[in-house]
C-alpha positions, 0 to 999 in steps of 0.5 A: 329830927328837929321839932319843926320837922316833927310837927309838920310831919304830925299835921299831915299824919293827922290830915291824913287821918281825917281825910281817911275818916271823912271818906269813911263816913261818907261811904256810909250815908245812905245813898239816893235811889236811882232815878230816871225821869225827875218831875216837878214838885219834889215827885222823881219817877223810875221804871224797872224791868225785872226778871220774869217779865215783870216790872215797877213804876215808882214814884218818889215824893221828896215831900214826905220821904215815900214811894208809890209803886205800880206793879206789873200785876196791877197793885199799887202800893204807897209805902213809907221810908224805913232805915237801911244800911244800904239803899233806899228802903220802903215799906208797910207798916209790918214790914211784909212789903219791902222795896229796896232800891240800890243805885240802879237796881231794885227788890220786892220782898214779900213776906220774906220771899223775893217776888221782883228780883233783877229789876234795873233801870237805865242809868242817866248819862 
């Protein structure tokens, strides 16, 4: 094989690779939460139907990476962005209010117990 072959070969070997790494990393951004109803002023809003006739409003501030969220049961809670590896996750300042929203879906973890699990909602078309 002659050196030109060879280094046109070692260009798209190494093409390939970093578009193999690009995908990767890209896979592992955090992705947004799923949102049904945008406003202005950096505020998008969300409606969840969960299990057991329960169900969340949030509403997302861009501005300050937060989430309020009005529960079926009447609380409201104001929570701030925290890391997650999969999702958007909010929560308290002790982390025993959690809601973690993935995609369409979403999770309130109280003190380590599931309390709104199954909760969805529609997907925009």
């Amino acid at each position: 094989m002659n050196n030109q072959i060879k280094t046109v070969l070692a260009i798209v070997v190494s093409l390939a690779v970093l578009l193999g790494i690009a995908l990767w990393l890209q896979s592992l951004a955090p992705t947004e939460p799923m949102r049904n109803d945008a406003q202005a002023d950096g505020v998008i809003t969300a409606n969840f139907a969960c299990n057991a006739d329960k169900s969340i409003g949030a509403m997302f501030n861009n501005e300050d990476d937060s989430v309020t969220l009005s529960l079926s049961d009447g609380r409201t809670m104001d929570l701030a962005h925290v890391v997650s590896a999969d999702g958007a996750r909010y929560a308290n300042a002790d982390e025993s209010f959690v809601f973690w929203n993935v995609g369409n879906t979403a999770t309130v973890m109280e003190n380590g117990t599931t309390t709104y699990s199954g909760c969805t909602t529609p997907v925009n078309s």
